[in-house]
N, C-alpha and C positions, 0 to 999 in steps of 0.2 A: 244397781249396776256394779259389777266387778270390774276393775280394773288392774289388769298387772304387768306393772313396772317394773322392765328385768334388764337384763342387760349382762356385757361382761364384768366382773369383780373390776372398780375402780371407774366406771362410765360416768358416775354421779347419782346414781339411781336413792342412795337413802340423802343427801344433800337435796334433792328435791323431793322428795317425800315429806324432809322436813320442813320443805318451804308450805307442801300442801297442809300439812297439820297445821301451821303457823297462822294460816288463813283459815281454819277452822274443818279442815276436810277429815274423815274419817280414816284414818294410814295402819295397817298393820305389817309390824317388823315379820315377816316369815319365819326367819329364824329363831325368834323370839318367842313369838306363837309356840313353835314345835317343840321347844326349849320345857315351855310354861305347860302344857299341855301331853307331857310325855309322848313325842313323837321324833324324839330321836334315839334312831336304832341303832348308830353306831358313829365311828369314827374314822374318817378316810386319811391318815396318819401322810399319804405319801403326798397327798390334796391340801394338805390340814386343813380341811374340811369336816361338819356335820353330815352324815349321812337322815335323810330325813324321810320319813313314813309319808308321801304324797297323796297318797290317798286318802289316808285318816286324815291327812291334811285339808285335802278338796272336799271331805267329806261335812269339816267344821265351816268353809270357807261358804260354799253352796247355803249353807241357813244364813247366811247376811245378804245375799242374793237380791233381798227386797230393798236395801241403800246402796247410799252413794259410798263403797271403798275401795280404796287404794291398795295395792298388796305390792309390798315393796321386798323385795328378792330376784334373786337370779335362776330361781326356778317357777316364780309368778305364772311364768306362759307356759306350763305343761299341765295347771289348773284348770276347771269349767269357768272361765273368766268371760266377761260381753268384748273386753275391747286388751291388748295387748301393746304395751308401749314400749319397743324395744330401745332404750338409751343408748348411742351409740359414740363414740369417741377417737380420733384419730390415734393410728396405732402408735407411733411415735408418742404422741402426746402422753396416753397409756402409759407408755413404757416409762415415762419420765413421773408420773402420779404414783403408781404400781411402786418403783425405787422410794421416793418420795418417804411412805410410809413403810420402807425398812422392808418389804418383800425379799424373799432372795432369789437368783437370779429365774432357777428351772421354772418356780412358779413365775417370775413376770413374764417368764418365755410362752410358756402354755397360753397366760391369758391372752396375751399381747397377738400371739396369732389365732386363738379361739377369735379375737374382734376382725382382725385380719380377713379371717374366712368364712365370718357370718355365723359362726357356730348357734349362737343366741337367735337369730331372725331365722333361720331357716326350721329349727328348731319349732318356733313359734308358730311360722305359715305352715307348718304340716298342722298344727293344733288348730288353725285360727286364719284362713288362710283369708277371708274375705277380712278380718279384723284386727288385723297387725296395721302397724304402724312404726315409724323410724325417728329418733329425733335426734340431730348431732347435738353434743353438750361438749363440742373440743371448744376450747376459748370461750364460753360462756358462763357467766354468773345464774346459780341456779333458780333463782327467780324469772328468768328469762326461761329458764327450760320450763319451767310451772307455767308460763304461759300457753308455752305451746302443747302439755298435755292437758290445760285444760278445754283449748282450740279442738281437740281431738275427741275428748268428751263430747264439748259442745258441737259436735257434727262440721265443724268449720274447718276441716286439715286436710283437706283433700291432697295436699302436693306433700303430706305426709304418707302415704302409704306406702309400704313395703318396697323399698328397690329404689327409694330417694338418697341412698346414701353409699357410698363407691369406695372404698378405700383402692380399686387396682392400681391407681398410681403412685400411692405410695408404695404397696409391695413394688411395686416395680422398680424405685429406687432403691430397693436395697439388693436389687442385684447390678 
């Protein structure tokens, strides 16, 4: 079973991937992979971002198909994955993580409203649409997120599925 773990830049997403390795589960860094594997095509300079080969990617990812792993990246859910865990984080809070580690501001703006507007989950439900899934990780220790994807594995997350997680009232305070 494929599993990926996506989200916006700063949700938590490799903080609990490391929680899953830590317990013994099988986690591949995406970026890492593509790194290790000559599958980056370039350099998105204005992103400063990896531009990364998806497909040659989906294509190494689909032969592990037959275990249990983790794909931890923010492009996880545009892969042939079984189940899609989109990490999700209040934007406010984002915006305070994102500073945090020294972002500057254009990118914490982009990410901050990419979570804002779902960019990551809607993203996902056109790939995955019966197989997404939401988990807030605002105010939580990521051990506590490790549980609830593995609830989601384990077929036990129903009140997980897609559209459990709302930021419109926050946008709406900031106007």
């Amino acid at each position: 079973m494929l599993v990926a773990i996506t989200g916006t830049p700063g949700v938590g997403k490799s903080s609990a991937c490391r929680t899953l390795a830590e317990r013994g589960h099988r986690v591949l860094d995406l970026n890492r992979e593509a790194e290790e594997r000559g599958l980056v095509l370039g350099r998105d300079d204005a992103r400063e971002a990896i531009i990364i080969d998806t497909d040659k990617l989906n294509e190494f990812v689909k032969s592990l198909q037959d275990e249990l792993v983790f794909l931890d990246g923010h492009l996880s859910h545009l892969l042939d994955v079984d189940v899609s865990i989109v990490l999700r984080c209040n934007p406010n809070v984002l915006r305070q993580r994102l500073a945090s580690l020294g972002w500057n501001e254009r990118k914490i703006g982009e990410n901050v409203e990419a979570e804002a507007i779902d960019v990551i989950l809607v993203e996902s439900l056109e790939s995955h649409p019966e197989d997404t899934f939401e988990v807030d990780t605002t105010e939580r220790e990521p051990e506590s997120v490790t549980e609830d994807i593995l609830s989601v594995v384990d077929g036990k997350a129903s009140d997980m599925r897609a559209g459990s997680v709302d930021w419109s009232e926050v946008i709406l305070s900031w106007y």
